[in-house]
C-alpha positions as CSV (number, residue, x, y, z in Angstrom):
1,X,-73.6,44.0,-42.9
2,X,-71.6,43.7,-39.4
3,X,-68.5,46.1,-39.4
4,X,-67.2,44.9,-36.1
5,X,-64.3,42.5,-38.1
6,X,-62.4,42.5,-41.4
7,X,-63.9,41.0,-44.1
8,X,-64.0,40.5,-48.0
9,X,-66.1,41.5,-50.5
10,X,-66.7,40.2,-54.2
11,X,-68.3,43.1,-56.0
12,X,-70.3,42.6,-59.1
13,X,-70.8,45.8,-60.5
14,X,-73.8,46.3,-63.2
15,X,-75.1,49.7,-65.2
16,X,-78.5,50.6,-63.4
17,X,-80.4,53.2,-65.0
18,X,-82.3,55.6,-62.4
19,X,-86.1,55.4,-62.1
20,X,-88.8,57.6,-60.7
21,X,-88.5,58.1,-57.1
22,X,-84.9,56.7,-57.0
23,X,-83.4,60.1,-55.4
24,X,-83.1,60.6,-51.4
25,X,-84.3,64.4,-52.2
26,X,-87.5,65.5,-53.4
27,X,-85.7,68.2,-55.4
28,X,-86.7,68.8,-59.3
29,X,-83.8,67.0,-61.8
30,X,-81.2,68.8,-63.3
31,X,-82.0,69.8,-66.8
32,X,-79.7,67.7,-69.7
33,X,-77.0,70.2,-70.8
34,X,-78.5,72.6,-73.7
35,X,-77.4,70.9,-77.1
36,X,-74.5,72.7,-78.4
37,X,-74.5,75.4,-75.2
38,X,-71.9,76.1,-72.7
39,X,-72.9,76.8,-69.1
40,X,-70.7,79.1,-67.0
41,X,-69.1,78.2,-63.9
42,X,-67.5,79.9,-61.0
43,X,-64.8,77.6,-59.4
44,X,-64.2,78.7,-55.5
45,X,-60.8,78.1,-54.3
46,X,-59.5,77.4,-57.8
47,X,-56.0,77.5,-56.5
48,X,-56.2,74.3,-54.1
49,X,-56.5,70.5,-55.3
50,X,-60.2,70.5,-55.8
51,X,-59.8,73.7,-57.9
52,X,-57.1,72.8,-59.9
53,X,-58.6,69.9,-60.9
54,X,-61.8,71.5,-62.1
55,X,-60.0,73.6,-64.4
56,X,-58.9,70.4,-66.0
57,X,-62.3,69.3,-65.8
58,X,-64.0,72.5,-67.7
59,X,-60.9,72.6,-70.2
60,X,-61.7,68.8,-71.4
61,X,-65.7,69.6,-71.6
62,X,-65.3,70.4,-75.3
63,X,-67.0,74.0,-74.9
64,X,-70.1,72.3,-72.8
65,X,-68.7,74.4,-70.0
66,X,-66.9,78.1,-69.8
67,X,-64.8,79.5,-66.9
68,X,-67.2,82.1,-65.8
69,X,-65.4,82.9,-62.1
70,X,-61.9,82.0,-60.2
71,X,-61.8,82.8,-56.6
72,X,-58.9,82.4,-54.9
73,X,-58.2,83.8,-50.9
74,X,-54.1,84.5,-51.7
75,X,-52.4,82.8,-53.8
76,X,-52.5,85.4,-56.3
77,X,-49.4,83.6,-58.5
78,X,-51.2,80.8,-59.2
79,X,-54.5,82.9,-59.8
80,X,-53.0,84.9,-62.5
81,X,-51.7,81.6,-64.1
82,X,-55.1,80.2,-64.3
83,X,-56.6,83.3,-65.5
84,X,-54.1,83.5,-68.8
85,X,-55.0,80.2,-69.4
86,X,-59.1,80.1,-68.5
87,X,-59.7,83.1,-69.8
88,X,-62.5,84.1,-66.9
89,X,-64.6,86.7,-67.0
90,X,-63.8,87.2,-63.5
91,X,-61.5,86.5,-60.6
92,X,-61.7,87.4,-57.1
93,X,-59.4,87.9,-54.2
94,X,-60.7,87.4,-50.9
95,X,-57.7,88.6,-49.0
96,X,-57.0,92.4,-49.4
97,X,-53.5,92.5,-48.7
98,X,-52.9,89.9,-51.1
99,X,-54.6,91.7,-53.7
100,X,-52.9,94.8,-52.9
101,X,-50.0,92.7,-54.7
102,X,-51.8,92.2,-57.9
103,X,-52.1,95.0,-60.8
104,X,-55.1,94.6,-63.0
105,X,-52.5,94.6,-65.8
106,X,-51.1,91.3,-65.1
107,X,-54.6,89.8,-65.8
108,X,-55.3,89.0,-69.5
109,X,-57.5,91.5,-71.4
110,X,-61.3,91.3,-70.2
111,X,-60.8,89.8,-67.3
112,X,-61.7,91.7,-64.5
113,X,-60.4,91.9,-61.2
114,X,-63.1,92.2,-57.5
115,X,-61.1,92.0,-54.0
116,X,-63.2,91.0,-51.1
117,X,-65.5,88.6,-49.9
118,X,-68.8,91.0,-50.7
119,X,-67.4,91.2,-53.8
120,X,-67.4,87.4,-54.1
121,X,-70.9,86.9,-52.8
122,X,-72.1,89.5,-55.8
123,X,-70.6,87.6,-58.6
124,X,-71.2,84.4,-57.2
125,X,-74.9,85.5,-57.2
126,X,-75.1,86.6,-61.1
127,X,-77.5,85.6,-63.1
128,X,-75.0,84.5,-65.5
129,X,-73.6,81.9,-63.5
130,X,-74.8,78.6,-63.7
131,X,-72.7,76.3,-62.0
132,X,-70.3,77.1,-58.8
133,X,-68.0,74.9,-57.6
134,X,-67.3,75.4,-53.4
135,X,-63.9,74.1,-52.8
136,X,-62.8,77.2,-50.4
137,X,-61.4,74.8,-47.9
138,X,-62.4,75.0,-44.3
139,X,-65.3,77.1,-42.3
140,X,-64.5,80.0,-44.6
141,X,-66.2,78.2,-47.4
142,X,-69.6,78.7,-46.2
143,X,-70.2,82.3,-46.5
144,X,-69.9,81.9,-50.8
145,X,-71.2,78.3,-50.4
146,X,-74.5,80.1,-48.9
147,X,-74.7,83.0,-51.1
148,X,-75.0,80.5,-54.1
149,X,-77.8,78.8,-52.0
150,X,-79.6,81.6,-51.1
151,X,-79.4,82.8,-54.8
152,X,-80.9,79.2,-56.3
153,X,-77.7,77.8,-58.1
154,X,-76.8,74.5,-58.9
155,X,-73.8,74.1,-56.2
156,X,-71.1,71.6,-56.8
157,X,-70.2,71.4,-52.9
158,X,-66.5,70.2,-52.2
159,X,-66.9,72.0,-49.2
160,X,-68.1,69.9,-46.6
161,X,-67.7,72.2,-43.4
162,X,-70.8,74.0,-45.5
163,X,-73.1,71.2,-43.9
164,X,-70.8,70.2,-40.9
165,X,-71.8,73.6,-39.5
166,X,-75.0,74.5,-40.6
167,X,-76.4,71.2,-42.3
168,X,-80.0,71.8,-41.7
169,X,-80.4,75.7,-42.1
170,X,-78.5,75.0,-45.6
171,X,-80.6,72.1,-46.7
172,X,-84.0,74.4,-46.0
173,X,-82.7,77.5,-47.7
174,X,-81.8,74.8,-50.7
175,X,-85.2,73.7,-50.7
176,X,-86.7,77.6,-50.2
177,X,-84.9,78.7,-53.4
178,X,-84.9,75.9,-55.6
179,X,-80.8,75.5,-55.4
180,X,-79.6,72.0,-56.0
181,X,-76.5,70.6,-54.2
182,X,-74.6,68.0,-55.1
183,X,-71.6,66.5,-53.6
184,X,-67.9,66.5,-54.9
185,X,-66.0,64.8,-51.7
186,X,-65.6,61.7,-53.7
187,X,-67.4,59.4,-50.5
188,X,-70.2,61.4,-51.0
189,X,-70.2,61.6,-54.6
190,X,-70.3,57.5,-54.5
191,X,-73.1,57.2,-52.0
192,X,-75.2,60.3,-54.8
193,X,-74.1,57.3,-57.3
194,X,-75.2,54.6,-55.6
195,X,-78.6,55.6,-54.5
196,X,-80.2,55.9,-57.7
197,X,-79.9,51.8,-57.5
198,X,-82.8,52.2,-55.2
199,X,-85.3,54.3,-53.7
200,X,-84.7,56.6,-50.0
201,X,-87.2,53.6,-48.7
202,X,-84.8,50.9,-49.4
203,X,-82.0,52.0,-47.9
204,X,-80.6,50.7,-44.8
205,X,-77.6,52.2,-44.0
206,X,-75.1,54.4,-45.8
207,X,-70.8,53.0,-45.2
208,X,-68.4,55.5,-46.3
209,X,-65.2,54.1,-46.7
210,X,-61.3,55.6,-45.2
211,X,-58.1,55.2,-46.9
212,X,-57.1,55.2,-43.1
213,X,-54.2,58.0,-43.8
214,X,-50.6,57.5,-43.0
215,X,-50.8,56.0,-40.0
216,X,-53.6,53.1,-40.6
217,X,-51.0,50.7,-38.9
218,X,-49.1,53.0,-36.5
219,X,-49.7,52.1,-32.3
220,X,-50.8,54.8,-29.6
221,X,-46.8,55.1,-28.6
222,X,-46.1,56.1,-32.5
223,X,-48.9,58.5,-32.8
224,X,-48.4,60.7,-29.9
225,X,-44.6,61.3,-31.3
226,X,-46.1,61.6,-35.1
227,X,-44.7,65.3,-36.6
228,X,-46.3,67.1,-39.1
229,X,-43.8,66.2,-42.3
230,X,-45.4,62.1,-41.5
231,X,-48.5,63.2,-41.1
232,X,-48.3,64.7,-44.6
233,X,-47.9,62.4,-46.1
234,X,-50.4,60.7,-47.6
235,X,-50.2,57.4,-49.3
236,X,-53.1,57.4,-52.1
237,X,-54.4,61.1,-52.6
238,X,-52.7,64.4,-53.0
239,X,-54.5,67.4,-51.1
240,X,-53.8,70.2,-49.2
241,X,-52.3,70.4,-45.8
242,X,-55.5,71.0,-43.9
243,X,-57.8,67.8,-45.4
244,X,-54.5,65.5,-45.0
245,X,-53.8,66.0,-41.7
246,X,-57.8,65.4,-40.7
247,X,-57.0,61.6,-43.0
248,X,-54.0,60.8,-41.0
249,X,-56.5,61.5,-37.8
250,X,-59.8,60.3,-39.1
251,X,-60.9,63.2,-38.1
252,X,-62.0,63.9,-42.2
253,X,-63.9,60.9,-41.8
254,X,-65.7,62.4,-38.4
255,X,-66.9,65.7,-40.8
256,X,-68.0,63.7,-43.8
257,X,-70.4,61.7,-41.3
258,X,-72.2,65.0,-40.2
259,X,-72.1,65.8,-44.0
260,X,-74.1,62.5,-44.8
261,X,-76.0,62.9,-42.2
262,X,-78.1,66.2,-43.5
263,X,-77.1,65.9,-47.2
264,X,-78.9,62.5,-47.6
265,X,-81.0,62.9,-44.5
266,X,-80.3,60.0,-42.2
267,X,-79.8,59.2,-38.8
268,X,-76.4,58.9,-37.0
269,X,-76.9,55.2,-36.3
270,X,-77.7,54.5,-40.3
271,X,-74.0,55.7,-40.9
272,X,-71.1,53.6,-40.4
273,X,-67.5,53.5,-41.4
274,X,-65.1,50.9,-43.1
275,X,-61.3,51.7,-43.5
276,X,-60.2,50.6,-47.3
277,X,-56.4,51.6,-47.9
278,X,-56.6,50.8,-51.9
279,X,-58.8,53.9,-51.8
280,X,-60.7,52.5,-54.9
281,X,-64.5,52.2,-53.4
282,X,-65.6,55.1,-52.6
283,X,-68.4,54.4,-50.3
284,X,-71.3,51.9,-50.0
285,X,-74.6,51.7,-49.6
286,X,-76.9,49.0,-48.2
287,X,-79.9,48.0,-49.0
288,X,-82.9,46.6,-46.8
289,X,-82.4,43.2,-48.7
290,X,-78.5,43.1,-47.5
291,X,-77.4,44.2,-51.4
292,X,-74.4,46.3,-51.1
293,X,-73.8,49.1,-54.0
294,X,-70.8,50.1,-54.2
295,X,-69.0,52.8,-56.3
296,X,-65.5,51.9,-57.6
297,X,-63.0,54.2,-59.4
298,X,-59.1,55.0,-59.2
299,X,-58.5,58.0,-56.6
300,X,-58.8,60.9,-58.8
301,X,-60.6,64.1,-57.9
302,X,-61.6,65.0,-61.2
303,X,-64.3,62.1,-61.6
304,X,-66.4,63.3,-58.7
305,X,-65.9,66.6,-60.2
306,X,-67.3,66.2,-63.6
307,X,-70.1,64.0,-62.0
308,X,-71.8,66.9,-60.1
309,X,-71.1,69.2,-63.2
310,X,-72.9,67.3,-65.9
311,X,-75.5,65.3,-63.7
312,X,-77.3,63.8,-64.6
313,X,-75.7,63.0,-67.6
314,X,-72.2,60.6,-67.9
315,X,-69.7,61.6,-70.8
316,X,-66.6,60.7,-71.2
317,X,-63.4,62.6,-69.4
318,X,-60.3,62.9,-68.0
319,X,-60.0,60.9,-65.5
320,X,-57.7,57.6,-64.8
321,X,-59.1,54.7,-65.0
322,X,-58.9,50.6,-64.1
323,X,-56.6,48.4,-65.9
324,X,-58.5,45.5,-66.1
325,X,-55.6,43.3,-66.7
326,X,-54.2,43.6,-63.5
327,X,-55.1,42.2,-60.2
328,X,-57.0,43.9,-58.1
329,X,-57.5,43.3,-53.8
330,X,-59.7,44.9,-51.7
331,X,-59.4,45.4,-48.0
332,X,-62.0,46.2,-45.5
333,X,-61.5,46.7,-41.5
334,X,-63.5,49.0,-39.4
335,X,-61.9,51.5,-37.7
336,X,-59.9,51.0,-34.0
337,X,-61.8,54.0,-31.6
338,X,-58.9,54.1,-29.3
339,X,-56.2,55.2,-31.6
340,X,-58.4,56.9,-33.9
341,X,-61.4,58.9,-31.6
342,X,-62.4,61.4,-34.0
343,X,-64.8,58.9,-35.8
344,X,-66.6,58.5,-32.8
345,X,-66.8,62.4,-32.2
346,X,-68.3,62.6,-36.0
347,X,-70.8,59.9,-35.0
348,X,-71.6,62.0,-31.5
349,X,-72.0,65.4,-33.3
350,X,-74.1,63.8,-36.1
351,X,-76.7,62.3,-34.1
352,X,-76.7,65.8,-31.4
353,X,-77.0,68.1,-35.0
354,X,-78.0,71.5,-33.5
355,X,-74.3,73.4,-33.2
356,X,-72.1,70.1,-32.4
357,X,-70.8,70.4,-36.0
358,X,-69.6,73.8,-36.1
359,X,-68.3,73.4,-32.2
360,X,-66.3,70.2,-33.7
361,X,-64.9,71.7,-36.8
362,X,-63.6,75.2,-35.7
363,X,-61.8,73.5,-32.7
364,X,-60.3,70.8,-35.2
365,X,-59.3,73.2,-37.6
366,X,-57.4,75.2,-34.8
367,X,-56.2,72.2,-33.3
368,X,-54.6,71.4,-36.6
369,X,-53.3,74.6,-36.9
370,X,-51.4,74.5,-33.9
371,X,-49.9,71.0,-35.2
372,X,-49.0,72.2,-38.3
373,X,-47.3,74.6,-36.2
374,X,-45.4,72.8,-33.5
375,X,-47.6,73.8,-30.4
376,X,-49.7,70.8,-30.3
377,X,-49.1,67.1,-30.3
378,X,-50.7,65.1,-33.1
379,X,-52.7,62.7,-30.3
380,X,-54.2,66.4,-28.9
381,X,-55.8,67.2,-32.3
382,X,-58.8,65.0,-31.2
383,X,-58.1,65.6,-27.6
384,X,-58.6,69.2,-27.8
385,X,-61.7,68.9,-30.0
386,X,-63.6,66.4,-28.2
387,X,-62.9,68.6,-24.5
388,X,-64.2,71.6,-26.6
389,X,-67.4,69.8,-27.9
390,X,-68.4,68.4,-24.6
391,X,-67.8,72.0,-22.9
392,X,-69.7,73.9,-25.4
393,X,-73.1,75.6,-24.9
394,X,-75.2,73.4,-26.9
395,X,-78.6,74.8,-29.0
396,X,-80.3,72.1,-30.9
397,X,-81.8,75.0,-33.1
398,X,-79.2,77.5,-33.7
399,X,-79.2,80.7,-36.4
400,X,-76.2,81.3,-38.6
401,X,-75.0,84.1,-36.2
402,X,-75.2,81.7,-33.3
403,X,-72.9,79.1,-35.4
404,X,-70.3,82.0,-36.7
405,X,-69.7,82.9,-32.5
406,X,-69.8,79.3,-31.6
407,X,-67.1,79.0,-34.7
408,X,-65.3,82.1,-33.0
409,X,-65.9,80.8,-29.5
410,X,-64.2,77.5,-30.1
411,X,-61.1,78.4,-31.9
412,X,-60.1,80.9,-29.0
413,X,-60.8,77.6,-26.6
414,X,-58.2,75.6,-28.2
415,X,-55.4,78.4,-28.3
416,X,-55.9,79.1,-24.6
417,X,-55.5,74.7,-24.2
418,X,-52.4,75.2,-27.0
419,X,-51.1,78.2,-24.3
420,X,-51.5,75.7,-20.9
């Protein structure tokens, strides 16, 4: 499949049942969902997109699912909505000072109240919790995201700087405890989706597709004067300000490379990229024949979602659907590297591994921070982040503390570049 032009596709999608061997892990299966039983589940960041929309999820699961846990970091309004309507056993408030706002008497009767992120890691470690969602968004995701690990869960990871930062320590603590991961970002949920059309042997490469943001069509002269209310504003999905602004850079598209790189284990030069602005196939994924199995669905959050929750089993749900009487075009152009660099810093950090990742997500994060706030131009989002990667003091074989000062390290980089 050459992705150096644009070109057409004609899909012809057929239902493939999975056989023996077909998964890229070596990870027992999922057990079918107990006839009649309800599993608990403890949604991270329930407040943001991801959240919200798993809360619709659980509430159309007919009882197969309960809402166990909601963890929000401070947006205690909308917590205490979700709680009188979920019912939880528990939520959690990572920030203090924004719990010092809440009372335990605004929370309905037997739901109890924990502030902190120690208090998080405890209940996300229970016994009685089954399922956790991670959709904290950003680099603060993976302390929870790793305490489920490390306590054998089945993790339904919408957090992808989990594995951006410490891909491979995660993956061996998965396979040390038994935990299972599976993907939510709905490129990687397609690729899960489309691999059990074949075995890890057959596959050539892995494509994951970009709506191309906002600015797909904008020049160099337009993006370096692009503010923060354009950048916004998205044209197909509806997230929060931090994963919106990496679409309109690519730079979303750079982080869910290193994520495929160590959640389906392959190389850097097995990945590519296709920009698709209908947003309707997810990602691809090519077989050593040249068959191309795509996964096709309106953007909607919630049917990732409800995949990773009742895999390996499909039931109906709540998300939209095609109408199949209308017309539907797909587009397909790879991405241009000189007005769009941060796919080619993905590609760089995936195939280095070690602490690229982590180096190239704090300093992105920051970077987008100081957009959001006026002190840095859009075009300096990518600058910043790829000066900061190259300066860094690589280790191809870092421990989480090395990764968490790297993290530190790197943010403080790009508000002394902000400060020049």
């Amino acid at each position: 499949m050459e992705v150096s032009g644009v070109q057409t596709y004609n899909f012809t999608v057929s239902a493939c049942p999975p056989t023996a061997g077909s998964r890229m892990d070596s990870s027992p299966p999922v057990p079918t969902l107990p006839s009649g039983g309800s599993l608990n589940v403890a949604v991270l960041g329930s407040t943001g997109s991801v959240g919200t929309s798993t809360i619709e999820v659980v509430a159309a699961s007919r009882g197969r699912f309960t809402p166990f846990l909601l963890a929000a970091h401070s947006n205690v309004r909308r917590l205490v909505e979700q709680a009188h309507a979920c019912r939880p056993r528990h939520v959690v408030v990572v920030d203090q000072a924004a719990a010092a706002t809440l009372d335990a008497a605004d929370l309905p009767a037997g739901t109890r109240l924990a502030v902190g992120p120690e208090a998080l890691d405890d209940l996300v470690q229970s016994p009685e919790v089954d399922r956790v969602v991670a959709a904290i968004a950003g680099a603060a995701g993976l302390r929870s995201t790793w305490a489920a690990v490390e306590a054998g869960k089945t993790v339904a990871l919408a957090n992808k700087e989990t594995l951006v930062m410490a891909g491979p320590l995660v993956m061996r603590l998965a396979a040390r405890t038994g935990a299972r991961i599976l993907p939510v970002d709905s490129e990687h949920s397609a690729i899960h989706q489309a691999l059990r059309a074949g075995t890890a042997s057959e596959v050539e490469r892995i494509v994951l597709t970009a709506s191309g943001g906002p600015f797909r069509t904008w020049s160099a002269e337009q993006l370096a004067a692009a503010t923060p209310e354009q950048a916004l504003r998205h044209p197909t999905w509806s997230m929060g300000p931090k994963i919106t602004i990496d679409s309109a850079t690519m730079m979303n598209k750079a982080l869910e490379l290193i994520e495929a790189r160590w959640l389906f284990g392959l190389p850097a030069e097995r990945l590519a990229v296709l920009v698709h602005p209908q947003s309707v196939v997810h990602s691809l994924v090519e077989f050593v024949d040249g068959s191309l199995i795509a996964q096709l669905s309106p953007p909607d959050m919630k049917l990732p979602i409800q995949y990773a929750l009742f895999y390996p089993d499909r039931v109906p749900g709540v998300a939209r659907r095609f109408d199949h009487a209308r017309p539907l075009a797909l587009e397909f152009e790879p991405p241009d590297p000189v007005r769009f660099p941060a796919v080619r810093l993905g590609h760089e950090a995936a195939a280095r591994g070690g602490t690229a990742g982590a180096v190239l997500n704090a300093a992105n994060e920051e970077a987008v921070r100081g957009f959001l706030e006026g002190a840095l131009a859009f075009t300096d989002i990518a600058a910043v982040s790829e000066r900061i990667l190259g300066e860094h003091c690589f280790q191809a074989d870092p421990a989480l503390d090395d990764i968490r000062r790297l993290d530190a390290w790197a943010r403080q980089e790009v508000v002394k570049w902000a400060c020049v």
